[in-house]
C-alpha positions in Angstrom: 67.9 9.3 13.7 70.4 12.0 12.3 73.5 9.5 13.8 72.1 6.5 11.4 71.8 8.9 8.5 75.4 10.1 9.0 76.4 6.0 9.2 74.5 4.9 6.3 75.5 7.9 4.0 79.4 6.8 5.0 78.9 3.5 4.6 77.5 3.8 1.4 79.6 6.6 -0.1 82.7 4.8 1.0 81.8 1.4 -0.5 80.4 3.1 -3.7 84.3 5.0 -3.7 85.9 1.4 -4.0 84.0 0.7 -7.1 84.1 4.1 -9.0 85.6 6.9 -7.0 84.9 10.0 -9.2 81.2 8.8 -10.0 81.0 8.7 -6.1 82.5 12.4 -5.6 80.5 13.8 -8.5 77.2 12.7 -7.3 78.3 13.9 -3.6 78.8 17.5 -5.2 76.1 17.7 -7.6 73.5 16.8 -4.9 75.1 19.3 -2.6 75.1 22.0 -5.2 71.6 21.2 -6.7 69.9 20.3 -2.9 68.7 16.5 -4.0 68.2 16.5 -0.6 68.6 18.1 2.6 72.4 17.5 3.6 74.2 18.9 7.0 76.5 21.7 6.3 79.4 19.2 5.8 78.5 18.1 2.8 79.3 21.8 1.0 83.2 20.6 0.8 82.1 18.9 -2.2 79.8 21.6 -3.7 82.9 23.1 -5.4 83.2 23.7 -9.2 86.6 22.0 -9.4 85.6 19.0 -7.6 82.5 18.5 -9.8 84.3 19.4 -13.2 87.1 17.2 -12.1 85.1 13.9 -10.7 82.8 14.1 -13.8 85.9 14.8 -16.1 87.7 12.0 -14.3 84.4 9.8 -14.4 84.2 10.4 -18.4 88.5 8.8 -18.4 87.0 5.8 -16.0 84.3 5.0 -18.2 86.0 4.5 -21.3 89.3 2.5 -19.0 87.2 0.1 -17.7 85.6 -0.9 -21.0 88.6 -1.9 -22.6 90.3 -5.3 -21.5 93.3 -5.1 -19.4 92.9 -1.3 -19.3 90.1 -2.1 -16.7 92.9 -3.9 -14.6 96.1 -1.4 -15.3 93.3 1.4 -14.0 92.2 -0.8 -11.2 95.8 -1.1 -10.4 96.5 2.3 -10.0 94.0 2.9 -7.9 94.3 0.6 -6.1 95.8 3.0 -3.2 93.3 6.0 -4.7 90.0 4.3 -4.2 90.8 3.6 -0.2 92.2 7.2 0.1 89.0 8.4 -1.6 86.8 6.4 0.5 88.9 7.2 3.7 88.2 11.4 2.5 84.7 10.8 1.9 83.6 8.8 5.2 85.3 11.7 7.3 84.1 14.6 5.2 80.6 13.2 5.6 80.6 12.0 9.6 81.0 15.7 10.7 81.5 17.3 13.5 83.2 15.0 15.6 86.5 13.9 17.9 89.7 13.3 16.2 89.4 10.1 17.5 86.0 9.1 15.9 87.1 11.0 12.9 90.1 8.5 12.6 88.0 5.4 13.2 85.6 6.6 10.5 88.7 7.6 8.3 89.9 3.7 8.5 86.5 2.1 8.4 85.9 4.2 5.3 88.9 2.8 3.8 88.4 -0.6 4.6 85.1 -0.3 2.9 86.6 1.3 0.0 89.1 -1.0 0.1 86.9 -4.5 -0.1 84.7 -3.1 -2.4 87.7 -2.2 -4.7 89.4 -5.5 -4.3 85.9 -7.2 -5.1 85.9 -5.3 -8.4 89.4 -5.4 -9.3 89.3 -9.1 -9.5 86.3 -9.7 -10.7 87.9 -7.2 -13.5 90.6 -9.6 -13.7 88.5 -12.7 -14.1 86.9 -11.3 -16.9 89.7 -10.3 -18.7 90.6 -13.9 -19.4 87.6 -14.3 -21.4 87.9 -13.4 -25.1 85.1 -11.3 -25.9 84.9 -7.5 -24.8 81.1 -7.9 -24.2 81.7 -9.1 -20.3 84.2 -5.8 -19.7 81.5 -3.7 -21.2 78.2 -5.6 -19.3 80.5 -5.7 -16.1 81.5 -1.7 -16.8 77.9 -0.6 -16.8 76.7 -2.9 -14.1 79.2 -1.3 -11.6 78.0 2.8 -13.0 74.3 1.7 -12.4 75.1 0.0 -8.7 77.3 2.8 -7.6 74.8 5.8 -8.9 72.0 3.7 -7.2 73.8 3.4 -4.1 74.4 7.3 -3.6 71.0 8.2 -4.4 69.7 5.5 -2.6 72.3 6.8 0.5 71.5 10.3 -0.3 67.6 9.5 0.1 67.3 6.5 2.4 70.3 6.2 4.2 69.5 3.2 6.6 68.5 1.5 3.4 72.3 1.9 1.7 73.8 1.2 5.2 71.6 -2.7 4.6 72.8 -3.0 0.9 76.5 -2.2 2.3 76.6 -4.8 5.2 74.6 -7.3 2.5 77.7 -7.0 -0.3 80.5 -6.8 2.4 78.8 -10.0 3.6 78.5 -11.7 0.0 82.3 -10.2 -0.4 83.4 -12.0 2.5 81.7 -15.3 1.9 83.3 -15.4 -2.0 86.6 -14.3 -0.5 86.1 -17.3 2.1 85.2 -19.4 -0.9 88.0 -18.7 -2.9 90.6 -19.4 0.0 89.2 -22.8 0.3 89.1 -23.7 -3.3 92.8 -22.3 -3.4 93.8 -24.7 -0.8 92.2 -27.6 -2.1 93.9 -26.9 -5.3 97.4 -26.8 -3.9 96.9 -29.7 -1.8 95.9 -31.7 -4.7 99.0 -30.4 -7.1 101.0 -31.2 -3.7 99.6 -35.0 -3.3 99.9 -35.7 -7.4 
């Protein structure tokens, strides 16, 4: 049981990194400093008082970027790279103990989690930002905060649960992204045959 806990808390921190990193990393460290819950020893790299002030001063910065249109996407851009090396941090630091080699296959699989999820909310970011009101940005914005602070206390508290939720998205994820490719295709053919 303590191996599925360790699996669903990765698999849910990492995906939850993609969408908002430092929301992700404050929660980690406020619920080791405050004891939510009883986490292994591991779990203390992030009860630190610079990684708390700085996730939730970072948080504060993400919160405002991602309300404001095309801000959301130069901020998605950036971290682009961030988010997976977040994720890629997080799923190791919380795996513990363990052989360098299962410590890299949990490094990359946290980063490909990270990763997807990002890329999921980085274009939908995009999409919206062709529309011409603000109030999609803003509804989109606080939809992702609520998900991602539900997934880590739902991960914190019922691990196997968040490690369902994570294989559900990265399922819906890869059926859009499956989608998309097809409509893409169809499009070209179509501009190609006119």
């Amino acid at each position: 049981m303590e191996l599925m806990g360790a699996i669903g808390r990765m698999l849910g921190f990492s995906f939850a990194a993609g969408i908002n990193l430092y929301a992700t990393t404050a929660m980690l460290g406020l619920a080791s400093r405050y004891h939510w819950v009883d986490l292994p020893d591991q779990y203390r790299v992030f009860d630190n008082d610079w990684i708390i002030g700085i996730a939730l001063l970072l948080y504060v910065v993400e919160f405002i970027a991602d309300k404001v249109p095309w801000v959301d996407s130069m901020w998605d851009a950036v971290h682009t790279v961030i988010r997976p090396i977040g994720g890629a941090l997080i799923a190791v630091s919380t795996i513990g103990p363990a052989a360098p080699e299962v410590k890299a296959m949990i490094g990359l699989a946290g980063a490909a989690l990270a990763t997807s999820s990002h890329l999921a909310k980085a274009g939908t970011r995009a999409a919206a930002n062709t529309s011409p009101e603000p109030f999609s940005n803003w509804i989109l914005s606080l939809s992702e905060d609520g998900f991602v602070i539900g997934l880590a206390l739902l991960a914190l508290k019922y691990p196997a649960a968040a490690a369902i939720v994570v294989v559900a998205a990265m399922a819906l994820i890869l059926a859009l992204a499956r989608w998309l490719v097809r409509a893409l295709r169809r499009s070209f053919r179509s501009r190609a045959t006119a």
